[in-house]
C-alpha positions in Angstrom: 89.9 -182.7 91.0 86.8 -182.6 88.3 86.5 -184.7 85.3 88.3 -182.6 82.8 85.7 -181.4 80.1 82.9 -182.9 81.6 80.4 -180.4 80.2 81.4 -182.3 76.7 81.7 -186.1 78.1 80.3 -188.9 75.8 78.3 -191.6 76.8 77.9 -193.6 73.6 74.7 -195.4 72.4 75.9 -199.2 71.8 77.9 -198.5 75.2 74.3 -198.6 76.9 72.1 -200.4 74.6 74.7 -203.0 73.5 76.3 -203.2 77.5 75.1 -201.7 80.2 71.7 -202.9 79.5 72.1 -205.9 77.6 70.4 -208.9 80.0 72.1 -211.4 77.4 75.8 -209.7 76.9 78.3 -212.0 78.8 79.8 -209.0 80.8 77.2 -206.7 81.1 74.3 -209.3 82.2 75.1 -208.6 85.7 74.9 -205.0 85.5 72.0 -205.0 83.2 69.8 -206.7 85.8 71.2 -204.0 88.6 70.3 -201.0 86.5 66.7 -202.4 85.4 65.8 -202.9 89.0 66.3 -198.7 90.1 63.9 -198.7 86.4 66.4 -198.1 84.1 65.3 -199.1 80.5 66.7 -200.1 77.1 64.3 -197.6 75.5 65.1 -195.3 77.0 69.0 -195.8 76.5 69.6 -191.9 76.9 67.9 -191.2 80.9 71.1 -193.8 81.7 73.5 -191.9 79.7 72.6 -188.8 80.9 72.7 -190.0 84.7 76.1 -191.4 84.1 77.3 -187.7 82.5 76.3 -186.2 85.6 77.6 -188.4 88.0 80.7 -188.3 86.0 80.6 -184.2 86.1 79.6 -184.3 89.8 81.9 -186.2 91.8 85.6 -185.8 92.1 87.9 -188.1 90.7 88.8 -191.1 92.7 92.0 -192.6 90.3 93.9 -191.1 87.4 95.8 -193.7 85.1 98.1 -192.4 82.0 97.8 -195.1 79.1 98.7 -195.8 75.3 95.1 -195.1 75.0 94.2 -191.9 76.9 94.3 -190.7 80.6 91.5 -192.9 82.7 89.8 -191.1 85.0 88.0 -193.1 87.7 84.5 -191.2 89.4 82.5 -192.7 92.2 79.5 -191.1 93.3 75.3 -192.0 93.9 73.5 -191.9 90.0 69.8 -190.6 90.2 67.7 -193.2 89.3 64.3 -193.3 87.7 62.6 -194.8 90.5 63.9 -192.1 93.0 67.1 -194.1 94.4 70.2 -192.9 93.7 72.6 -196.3 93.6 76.6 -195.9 94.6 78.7 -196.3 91.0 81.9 -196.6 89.8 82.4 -195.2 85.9 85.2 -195.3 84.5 86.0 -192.3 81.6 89.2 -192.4 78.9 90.5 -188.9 77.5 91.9 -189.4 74.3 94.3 -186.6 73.4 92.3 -183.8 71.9 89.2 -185.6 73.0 86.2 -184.6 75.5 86.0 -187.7 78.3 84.4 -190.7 76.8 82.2 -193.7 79.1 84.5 -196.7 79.0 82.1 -198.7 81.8 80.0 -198.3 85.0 79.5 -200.7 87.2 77.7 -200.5 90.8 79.7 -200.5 94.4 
């Protein structure tokens, strides 16, 4: 199985600026310094998102959880990176109802 609408998935702004790539954010430091060092970049916030849609769209789904919140989809797969590599990550999508998949949080296997 696919990510349901992935054609439409959401990776939001402050989800990448504000987390992913945040060097100072308590949760997302760790992740931040992985990303940088395959050259993602907080100024360009949108090569990231777009990497993440695609290996969101990509790959099959590894785990589906039903919530109060939305189905979570779980995708694994290799993201292209700037510098060439392509990194093994976990992202984790929620589908509200009547909603196209939105990021929830990547993080590197």
């Amino acid at each position: 199985m696919m990510l349901p609408n992935a054609d439409r998935a959401r990776v939001d702004r402050s989800k990448i600026v504000d987390y992913l790539l945040s060097v100072s954010h308590p949760d997302g430091g760790s992740k931040a310094a992985f990303l940088m060092r395959f050259g993602f970049r907080v100024e360009a916030w949108q090569v990231l998102a777009e990497a993440l849609r695609v290996t969101g769209a990509s790959h099959p789904v590894a785990s589906v959880v039903e919530s109060a919140h939305g189905t979570r989809y779980t995708v694994d797969g290799p993201m292209r990176a700037p510098d060439g590599r392509a990194p093994m990550m976990r992202t984790i999508w929620i589908m509200e109802p009547g909603e196209p998949p939105r990021l929830v949080t990547a993080h590197p296997l």
